[in-house]
C-alpha positions in Angstrom: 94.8 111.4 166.0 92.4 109.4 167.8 88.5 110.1 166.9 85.3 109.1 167.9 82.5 109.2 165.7 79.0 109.7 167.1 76.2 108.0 164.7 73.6 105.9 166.5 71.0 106.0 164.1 69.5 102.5 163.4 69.1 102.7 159.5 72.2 102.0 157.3 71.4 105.5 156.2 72.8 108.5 154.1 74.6 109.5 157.2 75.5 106.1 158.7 77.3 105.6 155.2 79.3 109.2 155.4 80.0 108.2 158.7 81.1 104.7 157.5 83.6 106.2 154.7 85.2 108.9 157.2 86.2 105.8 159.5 87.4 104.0 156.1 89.4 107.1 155.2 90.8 107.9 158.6 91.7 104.5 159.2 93.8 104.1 156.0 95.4 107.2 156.7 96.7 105.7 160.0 94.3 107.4 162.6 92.6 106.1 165.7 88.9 105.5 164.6 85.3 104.2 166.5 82.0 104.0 165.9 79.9 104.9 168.3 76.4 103.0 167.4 73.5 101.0 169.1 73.5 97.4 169.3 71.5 95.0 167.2 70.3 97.5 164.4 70.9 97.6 160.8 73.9 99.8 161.5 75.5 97.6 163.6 75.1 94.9 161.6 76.5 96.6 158.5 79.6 98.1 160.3 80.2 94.6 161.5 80.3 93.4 158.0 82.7 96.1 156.7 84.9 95.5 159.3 84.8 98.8 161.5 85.2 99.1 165.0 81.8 99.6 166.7 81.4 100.6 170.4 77.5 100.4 171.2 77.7 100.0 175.0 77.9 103.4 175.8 74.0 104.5 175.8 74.6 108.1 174.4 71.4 108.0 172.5 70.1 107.9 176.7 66.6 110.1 177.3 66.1 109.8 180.8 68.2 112.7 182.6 67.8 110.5 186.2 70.7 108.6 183.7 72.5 111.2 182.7 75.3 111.1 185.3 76.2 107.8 184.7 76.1 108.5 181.1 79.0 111.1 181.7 80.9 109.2 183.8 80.5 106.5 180.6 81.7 109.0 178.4 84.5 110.4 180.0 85.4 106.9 180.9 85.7 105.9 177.2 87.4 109.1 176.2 90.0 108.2 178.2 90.8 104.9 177.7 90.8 105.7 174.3 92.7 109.1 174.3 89.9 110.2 172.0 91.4 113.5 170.4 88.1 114.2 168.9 84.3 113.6 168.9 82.6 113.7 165.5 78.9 114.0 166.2 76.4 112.9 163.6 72.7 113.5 165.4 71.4 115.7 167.1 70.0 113.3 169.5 73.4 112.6 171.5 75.1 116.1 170.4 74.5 118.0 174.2 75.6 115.1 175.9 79.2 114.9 173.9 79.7 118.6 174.5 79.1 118.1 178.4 81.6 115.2 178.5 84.0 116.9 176.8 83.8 120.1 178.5 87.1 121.1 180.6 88.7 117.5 179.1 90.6 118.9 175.8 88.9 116.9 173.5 87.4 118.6 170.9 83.3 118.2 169.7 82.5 118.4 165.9 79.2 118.6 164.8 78.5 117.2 161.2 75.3 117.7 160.1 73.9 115.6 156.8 69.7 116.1 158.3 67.4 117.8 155.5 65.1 118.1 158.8 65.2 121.8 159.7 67.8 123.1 161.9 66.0 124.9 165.1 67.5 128.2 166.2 66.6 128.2 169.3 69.1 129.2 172.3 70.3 125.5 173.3 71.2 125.2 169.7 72.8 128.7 169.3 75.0 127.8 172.5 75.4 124.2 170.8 77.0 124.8 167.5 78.4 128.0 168.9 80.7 127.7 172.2 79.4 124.2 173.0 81.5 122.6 170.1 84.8 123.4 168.3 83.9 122.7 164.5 80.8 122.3 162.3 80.6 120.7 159.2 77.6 120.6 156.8 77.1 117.5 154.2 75.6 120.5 151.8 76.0 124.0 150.8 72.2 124.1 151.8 72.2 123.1 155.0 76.0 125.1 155.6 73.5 128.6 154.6 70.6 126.9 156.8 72.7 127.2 159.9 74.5 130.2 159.4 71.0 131.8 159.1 69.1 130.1 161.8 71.9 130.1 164.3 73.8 133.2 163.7 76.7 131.5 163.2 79.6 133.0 161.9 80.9 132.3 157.8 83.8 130.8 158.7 82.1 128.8 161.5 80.5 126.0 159.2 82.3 124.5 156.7 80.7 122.4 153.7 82.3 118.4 153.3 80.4 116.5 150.7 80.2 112.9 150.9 83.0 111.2 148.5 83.2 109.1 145.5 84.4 105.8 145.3 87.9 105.8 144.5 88.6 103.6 141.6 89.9 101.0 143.7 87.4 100.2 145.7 85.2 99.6 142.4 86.9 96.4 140.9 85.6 95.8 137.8 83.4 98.4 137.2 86.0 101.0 137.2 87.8 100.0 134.2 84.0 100.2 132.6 84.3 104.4 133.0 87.7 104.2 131.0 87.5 101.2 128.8 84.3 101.9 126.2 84.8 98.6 124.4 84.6 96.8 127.9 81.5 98.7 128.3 80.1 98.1 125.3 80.5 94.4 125.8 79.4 94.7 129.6 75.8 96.6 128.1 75.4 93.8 125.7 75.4 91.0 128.8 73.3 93.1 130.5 70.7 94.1 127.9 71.0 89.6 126.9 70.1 89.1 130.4 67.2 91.1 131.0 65.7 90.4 127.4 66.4 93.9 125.5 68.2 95.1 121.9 71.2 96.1 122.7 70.5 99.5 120.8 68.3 100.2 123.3 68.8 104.2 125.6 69.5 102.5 129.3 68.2 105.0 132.4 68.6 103.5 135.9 67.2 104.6 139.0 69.4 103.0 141.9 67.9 103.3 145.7 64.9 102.9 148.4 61.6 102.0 146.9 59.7 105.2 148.9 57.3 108.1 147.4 60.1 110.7 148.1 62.6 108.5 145.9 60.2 109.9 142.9 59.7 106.4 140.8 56.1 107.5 140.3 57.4 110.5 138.4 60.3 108.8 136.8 57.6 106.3 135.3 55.2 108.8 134.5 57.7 110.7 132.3 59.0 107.2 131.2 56.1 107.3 129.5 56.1 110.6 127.9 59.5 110.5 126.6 58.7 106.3 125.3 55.9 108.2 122.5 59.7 110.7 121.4 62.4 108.1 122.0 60.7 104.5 121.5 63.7 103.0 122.1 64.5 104.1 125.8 64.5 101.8 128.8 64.4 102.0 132.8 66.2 99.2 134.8 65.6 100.1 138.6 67.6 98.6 141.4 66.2 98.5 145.2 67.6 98.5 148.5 66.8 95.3 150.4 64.0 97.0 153.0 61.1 94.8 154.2 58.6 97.7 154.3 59.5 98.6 150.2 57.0 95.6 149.3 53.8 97.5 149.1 54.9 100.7 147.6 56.6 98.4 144.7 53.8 96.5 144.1 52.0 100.0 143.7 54.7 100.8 141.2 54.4 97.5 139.3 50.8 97.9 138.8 51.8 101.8 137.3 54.2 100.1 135.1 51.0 98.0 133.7 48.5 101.0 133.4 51.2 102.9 131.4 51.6 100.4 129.2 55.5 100.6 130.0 56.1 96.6 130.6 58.7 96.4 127.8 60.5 99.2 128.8 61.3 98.5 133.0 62.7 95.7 134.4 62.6 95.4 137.8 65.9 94.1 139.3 65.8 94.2 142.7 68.9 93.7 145.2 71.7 93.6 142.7 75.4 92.8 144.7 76.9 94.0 140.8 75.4 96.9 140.8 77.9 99.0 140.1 78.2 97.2 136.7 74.9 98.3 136.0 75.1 101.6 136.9 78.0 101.7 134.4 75.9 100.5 131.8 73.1 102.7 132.0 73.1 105.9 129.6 72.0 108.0 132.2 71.5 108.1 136.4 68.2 109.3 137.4 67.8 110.7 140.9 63.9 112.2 140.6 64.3 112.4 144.7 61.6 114.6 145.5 62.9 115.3 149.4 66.1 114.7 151.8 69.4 114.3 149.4 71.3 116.2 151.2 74.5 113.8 151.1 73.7 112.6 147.3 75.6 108.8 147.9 73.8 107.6 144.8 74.9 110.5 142.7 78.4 109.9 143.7 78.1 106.2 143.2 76.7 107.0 139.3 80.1 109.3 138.9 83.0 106.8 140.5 81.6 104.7 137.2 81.4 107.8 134.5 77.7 108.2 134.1 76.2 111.3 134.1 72.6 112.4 135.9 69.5 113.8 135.1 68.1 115.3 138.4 65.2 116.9 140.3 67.1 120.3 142.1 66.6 118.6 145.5 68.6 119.3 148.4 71.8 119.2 147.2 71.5 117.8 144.2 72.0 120.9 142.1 75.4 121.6 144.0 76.9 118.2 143.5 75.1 117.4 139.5 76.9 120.8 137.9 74.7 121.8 135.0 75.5 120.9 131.9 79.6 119.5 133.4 78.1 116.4 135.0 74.5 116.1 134.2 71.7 118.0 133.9 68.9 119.9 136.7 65.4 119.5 135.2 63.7 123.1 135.5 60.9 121.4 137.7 60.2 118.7 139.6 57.5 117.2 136.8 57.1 114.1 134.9 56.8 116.3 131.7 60.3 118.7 132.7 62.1 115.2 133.4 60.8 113.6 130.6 62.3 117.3 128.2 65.5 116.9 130.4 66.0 113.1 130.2 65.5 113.3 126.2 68.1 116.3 125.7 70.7 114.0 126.7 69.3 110.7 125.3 69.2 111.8 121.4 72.8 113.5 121.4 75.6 111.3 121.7 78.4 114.0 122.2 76.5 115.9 124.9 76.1 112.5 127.0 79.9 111.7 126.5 80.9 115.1 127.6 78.7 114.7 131.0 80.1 111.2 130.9 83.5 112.8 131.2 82.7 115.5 133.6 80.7 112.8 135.9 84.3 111.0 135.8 86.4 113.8 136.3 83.7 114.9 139.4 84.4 111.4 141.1 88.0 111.4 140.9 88.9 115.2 141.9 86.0 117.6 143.2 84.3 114.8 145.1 87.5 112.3 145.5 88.3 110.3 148.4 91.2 112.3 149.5 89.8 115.7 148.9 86.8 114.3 151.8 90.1 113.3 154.2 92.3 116.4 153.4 89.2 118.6 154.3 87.8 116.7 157.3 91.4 116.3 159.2 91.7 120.3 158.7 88.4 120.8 160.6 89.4 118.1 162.9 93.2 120.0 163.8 91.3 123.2 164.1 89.0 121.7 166.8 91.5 120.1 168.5 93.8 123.2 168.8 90.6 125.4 169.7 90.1 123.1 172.6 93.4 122.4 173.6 93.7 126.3 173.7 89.8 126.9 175.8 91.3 124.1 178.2 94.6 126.3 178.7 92.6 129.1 179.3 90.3 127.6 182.2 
């Protein structure tokens, strides 16, 4: 099958990255795959660097309809010179202008939708997800009930894919960390040498963009509460590498001071290991107070066995199963994180039986192959529909 995937966002995003690990996936499994993106952004940059095939001279992200005709010639053009089977399409932006391209041509449209921005209901959209395209897939449960209520979609219309785990190969070291707890012991006591702790210490780690909706303020804030219970808890928190985090960390760093918590955080910054570090830490803490509707980070904390204390944002309370993989504190609060977090700090057999569910999340419910397995059926699906719509013109 030959497939083009739609995702001209310039961020190297939560949905650049699904889109990223379907073109891994479908390329491993032998299948025709592009990127359709725009040139010179951070996306662009990043496919190039993982080695997947960008196409960004096909302006589909195009506003002005006097361009529009041209832009469907383009379309078509590229469809057939790559015998595109199907188009996935990741935004909303460039989603009407797939479905007229493909119309009458055979190739099926796919709409996959990872946005926590509300879905509009409005008649262009109903015809959109409806009869404009041949298959719909949602990132999230939440978003899958979202557009079967603001659409009027049929059940079987929409069907929930959640972004994958890292399969245990594509870890290196840090997977044998997850299975090997004298390898992780020793890894924890590098770690803690390095950034000046006891090794006795309770590691949390927050891994992720250094925004206000990330929730570090909260995180600190019950950092603080749960320091005065368990004295010997620490924070390591690893960033993103994003010019406009500077201000909003210095913010942090001066909370850090005022809480009296500099013993306690260490500030790592861009990390290329880690991975490691996630596999060190005790517990992953995603206090995300908007968006997380694909959950990468939670995934990422599972490929290496640790388990997650959570706000219930977006889809965080579908992927972190209560009390299997982690835990959902009741509200999103400094003092209900701070309860949560310390429930699973001070006993040992609770956080190695989240440790093993986090694991066994990783390598079967969210696993590399279940993504492929389900994605290809949604794909066939939409290919027959349109082959069949075509026969029937």
């Amino acid at each position: 099958m030959n497939i083009l995937l739609s995702s001209c966002t310039h961020w190297w995003n939560a949905e650049a990255h699904y889109a990223a690990v379907l073109c891994e996936a479908l390329r491993e499994a032998g299948h025709g795959v592009w990127i359709l993106t725009q040139p010179g952004t951070r996306h662009a940059q990043e496919l190039a660097k993982r080695g997947l095939p960008a196409i960004t001279d096909v302006p589909v992200w195009e506003r002005n309809p006097l361009h529009w005709p041209r832009l469907q010639r383009a379309l078509r053009a590229l469809q057939a010179r790559l015998r595109i089977d199907v188009v996935d399409v990741f935004r909303s932006r460039e989603f009407l202008a797939h479905v007229l391209a493909a119309r009458g041509t055979g190739v099926a449209v796919v709409r996959t939708r990872g946005s926590s921005q509300g879905v509009r209901g409005h008649a262009v959209n109903r015809w959109l997800y409806g009869s404009g395209c041949q298959g719909v897939i949602a990132s999230a449960e939440v978003l899958r009930r979202e557009m079967l209520a603001h659409l009027q979609l049929p059940e079987a219309r929409v069907h929930t894919i959640y972004y994958p785990a890292d399969p245990p190969a594509a870890l290196g070291e840090a997977a044998r960390l997850a299975d090997d707890e004298e390898a992780r012991h020793f890894e924890r006591e590098r770690l803690f040498a390095e950034l000046g702790w006891a090794p006795a210490r309770k590691l949390l780690c927050i891994v992720g963009r250094v925004f206000p909706e990330k929730g570090h303020e909260r995180l600190l804030d019950a950092l603080a509460l749960l320091a005065r219970l368990t004295p010997d808890v620490a924070l390591a928190i690893a960033d993103k590498r994003y010019e406009d985090e500077a201000p909003y960390r210095a913010q942090l760093e001066r909370r850090v001071l005022q809480l009296g918590l500099a013993v306690q955080v260490r500030w790592l910054g861009f990390r290329a290991d880690v991975r490691r570090i996630m596999a060190c830490a005790d517990v992953g803490v995603i206090p995300s107070l908007a968006s997380e509707m694909n959950c990468r980070v939670a995934m990422e904390f599972f490929s290496v066995g640790t388990p997650v204390v959570a706000f219930a944002t977006g889809a965080l309370p579908e992927v972190v199963q209560e009390g299997v993989s982690g835990l959902i504190a009741s509200e999103p609060t400094a003092e209900s994180l701070a309860g949560t977090l310390r429930v699973v700090l001070v006993d040992d057999e609770l956080r190695s039986r989240l440790s093993e569910g986090a694991t066994h999340a990783a390598r079967h419910r969210f696993s590399r192959q279940a993504f492929l397995a389900q994605t290809l059926a949604v794909f066939e699906a939409a290919r027959q529909a349109a082959a069949g719509q075509r026969r029937a013109r």
